[in-house]
PDB file of N, CA, C, O and CB in Angstrom:
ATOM      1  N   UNK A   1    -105.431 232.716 166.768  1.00  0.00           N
ATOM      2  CA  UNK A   1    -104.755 232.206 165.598  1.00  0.00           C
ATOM      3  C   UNK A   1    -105.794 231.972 164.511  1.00  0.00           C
ATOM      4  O   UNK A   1    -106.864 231.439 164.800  1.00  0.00           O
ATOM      5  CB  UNK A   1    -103.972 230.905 165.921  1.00  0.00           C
ATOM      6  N   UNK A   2    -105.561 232.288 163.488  1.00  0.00           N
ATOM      7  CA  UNK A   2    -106.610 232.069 162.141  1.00  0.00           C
ATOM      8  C   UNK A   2    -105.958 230.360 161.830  1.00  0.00           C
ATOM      9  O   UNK A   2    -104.904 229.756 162.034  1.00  0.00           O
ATOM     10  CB  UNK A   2    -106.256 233.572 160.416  1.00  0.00           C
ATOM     11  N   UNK A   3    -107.171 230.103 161.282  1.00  0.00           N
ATOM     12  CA  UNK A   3    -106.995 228.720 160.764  1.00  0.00           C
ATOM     13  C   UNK A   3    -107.551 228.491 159.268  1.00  0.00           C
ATOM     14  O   UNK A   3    -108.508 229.157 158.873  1.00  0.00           O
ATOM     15  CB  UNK A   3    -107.730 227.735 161.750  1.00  0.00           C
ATOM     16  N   UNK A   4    -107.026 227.682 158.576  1.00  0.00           N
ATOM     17  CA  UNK A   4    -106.655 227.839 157.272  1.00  0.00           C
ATOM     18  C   UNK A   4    -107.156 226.523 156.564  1.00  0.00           C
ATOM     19  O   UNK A   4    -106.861 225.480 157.146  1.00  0.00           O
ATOM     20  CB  UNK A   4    -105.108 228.105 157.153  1.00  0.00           C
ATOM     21  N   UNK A   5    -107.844 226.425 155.438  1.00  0.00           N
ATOM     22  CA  UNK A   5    -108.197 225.284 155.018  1.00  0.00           C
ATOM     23  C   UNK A   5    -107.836 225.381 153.473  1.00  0.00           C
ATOM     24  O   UNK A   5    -108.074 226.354 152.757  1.00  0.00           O
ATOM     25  CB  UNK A   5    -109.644 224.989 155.395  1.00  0.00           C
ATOM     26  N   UNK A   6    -107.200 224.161 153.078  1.00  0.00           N
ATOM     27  CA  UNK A   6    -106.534 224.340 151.548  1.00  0.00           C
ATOM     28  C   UNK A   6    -107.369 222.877 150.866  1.00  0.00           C
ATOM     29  O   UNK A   6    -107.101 221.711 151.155  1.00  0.00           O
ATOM     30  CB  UNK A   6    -104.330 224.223 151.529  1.00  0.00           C
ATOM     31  N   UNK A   7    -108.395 223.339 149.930  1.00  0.00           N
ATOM     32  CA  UNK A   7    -109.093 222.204 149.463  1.00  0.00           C
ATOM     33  C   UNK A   7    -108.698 222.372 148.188  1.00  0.00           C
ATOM     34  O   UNK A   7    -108.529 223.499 147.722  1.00  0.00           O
ATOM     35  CB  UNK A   7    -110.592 222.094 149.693  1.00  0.00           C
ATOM     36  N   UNK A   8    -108.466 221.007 147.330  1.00  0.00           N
ATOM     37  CA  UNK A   8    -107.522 220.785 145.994  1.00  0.00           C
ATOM     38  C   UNK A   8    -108.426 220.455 145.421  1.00  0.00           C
ATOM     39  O   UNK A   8    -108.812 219.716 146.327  1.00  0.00           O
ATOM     40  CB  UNK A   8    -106.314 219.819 145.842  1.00  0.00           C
ATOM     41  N   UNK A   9    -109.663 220.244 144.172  1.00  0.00           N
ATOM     42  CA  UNK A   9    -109.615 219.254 143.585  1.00  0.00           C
ATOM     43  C   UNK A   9    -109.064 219.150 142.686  1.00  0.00           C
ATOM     44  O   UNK A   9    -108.557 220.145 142.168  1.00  0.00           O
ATOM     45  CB  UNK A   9    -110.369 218.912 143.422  1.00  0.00           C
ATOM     46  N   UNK A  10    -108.909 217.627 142.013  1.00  0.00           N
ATOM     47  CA  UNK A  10    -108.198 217.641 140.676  1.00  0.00           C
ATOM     48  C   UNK A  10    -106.586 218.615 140.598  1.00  0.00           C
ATOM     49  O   UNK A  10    -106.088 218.928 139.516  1.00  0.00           O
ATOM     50  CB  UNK A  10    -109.423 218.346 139.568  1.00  0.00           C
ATOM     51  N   UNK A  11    -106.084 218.906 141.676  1.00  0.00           N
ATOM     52  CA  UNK A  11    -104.974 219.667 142.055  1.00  0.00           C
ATOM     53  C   UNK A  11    -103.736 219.339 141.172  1.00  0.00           C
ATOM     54  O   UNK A  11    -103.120 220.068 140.394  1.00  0.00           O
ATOM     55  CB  UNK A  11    -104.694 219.431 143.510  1.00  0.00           C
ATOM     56  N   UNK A  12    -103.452 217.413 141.674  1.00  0.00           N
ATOM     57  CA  UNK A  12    -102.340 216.995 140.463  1.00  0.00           C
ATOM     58  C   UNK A  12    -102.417 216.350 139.486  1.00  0.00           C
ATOM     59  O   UNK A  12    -103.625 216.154 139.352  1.00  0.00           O
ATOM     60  CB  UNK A  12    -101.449 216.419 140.739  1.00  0.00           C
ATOM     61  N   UNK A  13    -101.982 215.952 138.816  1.00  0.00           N
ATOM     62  CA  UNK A  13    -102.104 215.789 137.183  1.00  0.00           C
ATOM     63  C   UNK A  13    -101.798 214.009 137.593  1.00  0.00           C
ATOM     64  O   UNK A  13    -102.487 213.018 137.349  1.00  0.00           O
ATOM     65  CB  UNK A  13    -100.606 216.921 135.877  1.00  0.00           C
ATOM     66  N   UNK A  14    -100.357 214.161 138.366  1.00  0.00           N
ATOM     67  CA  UNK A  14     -99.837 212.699 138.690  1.00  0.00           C
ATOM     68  C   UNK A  14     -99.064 212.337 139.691  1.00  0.00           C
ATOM     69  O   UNK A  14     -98.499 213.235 140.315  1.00  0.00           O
ATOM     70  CB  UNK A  14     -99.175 212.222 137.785  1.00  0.00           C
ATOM     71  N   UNK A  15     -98.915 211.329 139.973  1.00  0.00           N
ATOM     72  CA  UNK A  15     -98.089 210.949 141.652  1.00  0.00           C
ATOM     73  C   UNK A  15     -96.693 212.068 142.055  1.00  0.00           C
ATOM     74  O   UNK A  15     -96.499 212.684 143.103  1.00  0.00           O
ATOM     75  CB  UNK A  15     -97.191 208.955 141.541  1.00  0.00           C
ATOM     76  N   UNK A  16     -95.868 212.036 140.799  1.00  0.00           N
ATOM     77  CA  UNK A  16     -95.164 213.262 140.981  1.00  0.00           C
ATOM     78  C   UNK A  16     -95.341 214.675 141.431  1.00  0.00           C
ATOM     79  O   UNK A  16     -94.768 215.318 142.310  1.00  0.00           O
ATOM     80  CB  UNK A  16     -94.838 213.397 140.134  1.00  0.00           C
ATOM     81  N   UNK A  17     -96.394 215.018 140.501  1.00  0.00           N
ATOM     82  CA  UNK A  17     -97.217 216.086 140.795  1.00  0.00           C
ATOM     83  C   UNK A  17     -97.565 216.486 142.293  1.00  0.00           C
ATOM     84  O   UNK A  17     -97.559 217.632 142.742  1.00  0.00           O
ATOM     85  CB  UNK A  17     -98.361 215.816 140.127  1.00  0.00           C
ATOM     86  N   UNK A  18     -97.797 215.598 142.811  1.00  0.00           N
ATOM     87  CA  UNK A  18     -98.035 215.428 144.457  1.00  0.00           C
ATOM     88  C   UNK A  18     -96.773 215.369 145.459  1.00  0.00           C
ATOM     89  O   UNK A  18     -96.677 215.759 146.623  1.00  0.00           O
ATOM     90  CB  UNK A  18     -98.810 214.013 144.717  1.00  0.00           C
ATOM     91  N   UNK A  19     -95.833 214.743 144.602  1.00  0.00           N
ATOM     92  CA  UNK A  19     -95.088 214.366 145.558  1.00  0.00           C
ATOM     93  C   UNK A  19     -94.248 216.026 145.767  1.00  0.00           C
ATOM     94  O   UNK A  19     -94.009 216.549 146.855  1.00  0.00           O
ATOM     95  CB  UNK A  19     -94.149 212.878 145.084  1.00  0.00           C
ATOM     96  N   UNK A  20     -93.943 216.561 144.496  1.00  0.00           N
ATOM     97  CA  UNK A  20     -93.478 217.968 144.220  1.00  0.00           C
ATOM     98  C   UNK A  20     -94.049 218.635 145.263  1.00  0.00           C
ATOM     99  O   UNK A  20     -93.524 218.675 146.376  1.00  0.00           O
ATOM    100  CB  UNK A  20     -93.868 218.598 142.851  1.00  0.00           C
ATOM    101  N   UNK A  21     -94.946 219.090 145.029  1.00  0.00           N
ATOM    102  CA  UNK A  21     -95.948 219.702 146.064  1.00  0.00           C
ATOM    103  C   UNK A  21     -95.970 219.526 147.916  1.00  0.00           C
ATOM    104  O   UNK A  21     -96.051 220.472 148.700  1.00  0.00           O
ATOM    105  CB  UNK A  21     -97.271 219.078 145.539  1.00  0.00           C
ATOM    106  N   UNK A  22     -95.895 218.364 148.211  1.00  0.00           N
ATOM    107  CA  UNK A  22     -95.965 218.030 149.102  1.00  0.00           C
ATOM    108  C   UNK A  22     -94.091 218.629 149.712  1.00  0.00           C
ATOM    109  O   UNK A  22     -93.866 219.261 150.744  1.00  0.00           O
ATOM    110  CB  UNK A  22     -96.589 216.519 148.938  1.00  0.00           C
ATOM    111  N   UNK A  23     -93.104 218.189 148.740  1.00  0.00           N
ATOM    112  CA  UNK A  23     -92.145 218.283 149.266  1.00  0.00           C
ATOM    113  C   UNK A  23     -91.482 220.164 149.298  1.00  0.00           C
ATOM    114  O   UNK A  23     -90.571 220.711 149.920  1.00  0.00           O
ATOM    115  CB  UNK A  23     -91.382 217.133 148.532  1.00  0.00           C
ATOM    116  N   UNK A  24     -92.241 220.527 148.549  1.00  0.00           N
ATOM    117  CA  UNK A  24     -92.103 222.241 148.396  1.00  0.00           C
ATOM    118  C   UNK A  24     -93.297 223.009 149.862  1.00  0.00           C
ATOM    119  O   UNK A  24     -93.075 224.044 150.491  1.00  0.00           O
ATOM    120  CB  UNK A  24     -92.911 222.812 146.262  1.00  0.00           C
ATOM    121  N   UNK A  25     -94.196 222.301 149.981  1.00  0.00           N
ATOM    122  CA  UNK A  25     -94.861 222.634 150.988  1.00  0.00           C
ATOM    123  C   UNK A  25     -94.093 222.244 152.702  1.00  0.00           C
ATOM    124  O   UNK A  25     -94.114 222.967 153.698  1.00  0.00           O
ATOM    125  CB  UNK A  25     -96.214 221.919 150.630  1.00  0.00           C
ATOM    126  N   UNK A  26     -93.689 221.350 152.600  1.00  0.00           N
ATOM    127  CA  UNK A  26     -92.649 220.851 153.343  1.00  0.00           C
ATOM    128  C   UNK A  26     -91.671 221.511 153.965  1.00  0.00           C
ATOM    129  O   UNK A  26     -91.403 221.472 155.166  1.00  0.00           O
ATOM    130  CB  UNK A  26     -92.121 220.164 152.744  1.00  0.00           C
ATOM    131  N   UNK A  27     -90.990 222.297 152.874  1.00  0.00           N
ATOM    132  CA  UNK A  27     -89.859 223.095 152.949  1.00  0.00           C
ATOM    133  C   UNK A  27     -90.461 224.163 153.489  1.00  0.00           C
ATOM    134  O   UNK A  27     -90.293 224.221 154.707  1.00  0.00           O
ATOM    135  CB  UNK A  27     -89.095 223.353 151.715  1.00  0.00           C
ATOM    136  N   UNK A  28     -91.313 225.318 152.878  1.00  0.00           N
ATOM    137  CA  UNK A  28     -91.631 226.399 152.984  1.00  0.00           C
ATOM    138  C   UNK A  28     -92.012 225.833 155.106  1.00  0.00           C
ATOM    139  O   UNK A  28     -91.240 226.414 155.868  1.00  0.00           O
ATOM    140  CB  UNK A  28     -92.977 226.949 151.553  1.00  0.00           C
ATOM    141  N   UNK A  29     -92.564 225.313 155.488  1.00  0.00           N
ATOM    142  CA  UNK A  29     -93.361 225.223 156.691  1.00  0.00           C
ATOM    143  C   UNK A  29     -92.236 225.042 157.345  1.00  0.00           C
ATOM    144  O   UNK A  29     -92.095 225.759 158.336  1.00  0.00           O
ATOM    145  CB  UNK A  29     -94.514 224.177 156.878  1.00  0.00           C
ATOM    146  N   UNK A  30     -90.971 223.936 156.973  1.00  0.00           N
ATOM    147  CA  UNK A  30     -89.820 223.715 157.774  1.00  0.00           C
ATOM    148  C   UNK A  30     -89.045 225.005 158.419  1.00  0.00           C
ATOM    149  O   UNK A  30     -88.396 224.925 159.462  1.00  0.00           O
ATOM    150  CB  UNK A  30     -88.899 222.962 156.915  1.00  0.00           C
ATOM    151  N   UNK A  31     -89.177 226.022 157.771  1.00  0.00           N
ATOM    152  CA  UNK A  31     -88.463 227.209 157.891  1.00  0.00           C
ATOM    153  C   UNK A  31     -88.842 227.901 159.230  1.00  0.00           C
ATOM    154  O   UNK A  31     -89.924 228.217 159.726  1.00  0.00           O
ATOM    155  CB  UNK A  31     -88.731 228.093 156.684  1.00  0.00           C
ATOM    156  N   UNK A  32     -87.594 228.014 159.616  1.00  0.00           N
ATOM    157  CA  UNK A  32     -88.044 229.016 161.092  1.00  0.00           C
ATOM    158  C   UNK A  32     -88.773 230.419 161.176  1.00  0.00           C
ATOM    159  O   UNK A  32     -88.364 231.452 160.646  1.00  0.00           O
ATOM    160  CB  UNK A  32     -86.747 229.433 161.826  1.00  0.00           C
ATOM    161  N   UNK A  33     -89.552 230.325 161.688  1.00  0.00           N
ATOM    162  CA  UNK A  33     -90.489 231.536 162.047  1.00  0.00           C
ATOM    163  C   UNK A  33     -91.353 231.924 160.351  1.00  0.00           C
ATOM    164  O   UNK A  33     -91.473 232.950 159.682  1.00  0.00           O
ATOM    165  CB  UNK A  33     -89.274 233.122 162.769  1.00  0.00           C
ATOM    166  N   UNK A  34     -91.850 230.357 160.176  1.00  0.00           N
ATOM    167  CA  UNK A  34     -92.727 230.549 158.921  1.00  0.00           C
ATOM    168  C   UNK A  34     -94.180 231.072 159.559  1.00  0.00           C
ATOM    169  O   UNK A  34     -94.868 231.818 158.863  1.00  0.00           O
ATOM    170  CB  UNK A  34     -92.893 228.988 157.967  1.00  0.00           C
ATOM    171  N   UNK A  35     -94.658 230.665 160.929  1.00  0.00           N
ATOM    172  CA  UNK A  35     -95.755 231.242 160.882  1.00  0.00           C
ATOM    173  C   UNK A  35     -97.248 229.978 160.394  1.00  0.00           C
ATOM    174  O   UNK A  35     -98.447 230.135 160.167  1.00  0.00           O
ATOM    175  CB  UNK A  35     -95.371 232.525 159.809  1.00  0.00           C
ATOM    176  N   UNK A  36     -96.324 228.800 160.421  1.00  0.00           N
ATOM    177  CA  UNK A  36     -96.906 227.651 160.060  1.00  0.00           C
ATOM    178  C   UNK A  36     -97.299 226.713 160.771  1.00  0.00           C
ATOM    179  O   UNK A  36     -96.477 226.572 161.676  1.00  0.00           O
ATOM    180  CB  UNK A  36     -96.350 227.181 159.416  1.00  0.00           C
ATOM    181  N   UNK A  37     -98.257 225.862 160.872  1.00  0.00           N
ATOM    182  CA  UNK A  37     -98.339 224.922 161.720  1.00  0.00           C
ATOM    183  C   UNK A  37     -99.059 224.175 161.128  1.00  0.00           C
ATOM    184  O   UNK A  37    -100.078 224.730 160.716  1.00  0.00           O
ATOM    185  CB  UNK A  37     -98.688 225.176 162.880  1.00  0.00           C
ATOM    186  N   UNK A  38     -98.950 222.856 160.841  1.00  0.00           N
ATOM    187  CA  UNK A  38     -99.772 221.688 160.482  1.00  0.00           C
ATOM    188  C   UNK A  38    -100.722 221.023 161.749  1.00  0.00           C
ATOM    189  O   UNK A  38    -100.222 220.517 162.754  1.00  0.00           O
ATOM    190  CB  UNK A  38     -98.721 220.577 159.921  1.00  0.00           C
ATOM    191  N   UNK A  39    -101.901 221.109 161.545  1.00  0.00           N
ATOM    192  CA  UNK A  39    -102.780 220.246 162.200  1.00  0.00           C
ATOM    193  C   UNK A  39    -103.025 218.824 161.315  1.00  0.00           C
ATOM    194  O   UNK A  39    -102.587 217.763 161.760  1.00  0.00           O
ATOM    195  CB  UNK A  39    -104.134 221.072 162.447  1.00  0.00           C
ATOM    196  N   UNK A  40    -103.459 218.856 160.553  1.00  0.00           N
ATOM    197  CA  UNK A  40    -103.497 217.930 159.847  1.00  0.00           C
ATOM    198  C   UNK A  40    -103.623 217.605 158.389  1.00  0.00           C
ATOM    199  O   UNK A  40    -103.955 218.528 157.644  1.00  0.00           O
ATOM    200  CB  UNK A  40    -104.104 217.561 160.295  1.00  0.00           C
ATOM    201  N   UNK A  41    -103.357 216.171 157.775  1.00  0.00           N
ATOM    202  CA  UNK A  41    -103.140 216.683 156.060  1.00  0.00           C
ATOM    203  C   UNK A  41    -104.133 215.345 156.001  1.00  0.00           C
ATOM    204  O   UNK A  41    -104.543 214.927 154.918  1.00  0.00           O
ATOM    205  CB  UNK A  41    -101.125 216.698 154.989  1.00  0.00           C
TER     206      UNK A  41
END
């Protein structure tokens, strides 16, 4: 399995900004047979 590292800086502007993100990243991974796996955030 390849493993994947996603480094942000300065990524969001503001708490929203994050929260958007987080909840669109969320979705996409929720999806069956995304091919995704969270180790850790």
């Amino acid at each position: 399995m390849d493993v994947y590292v996603i480094v942000r800086r300065n990524g969001w502007k503001t708490a929203q900004d994050l929260q958007e993100a987080a909840t669109r990243s969320t979705t996409e991974a929720d999806k069956p047979d995304s091919g995704v796996r969270w180790i850790r955030s």
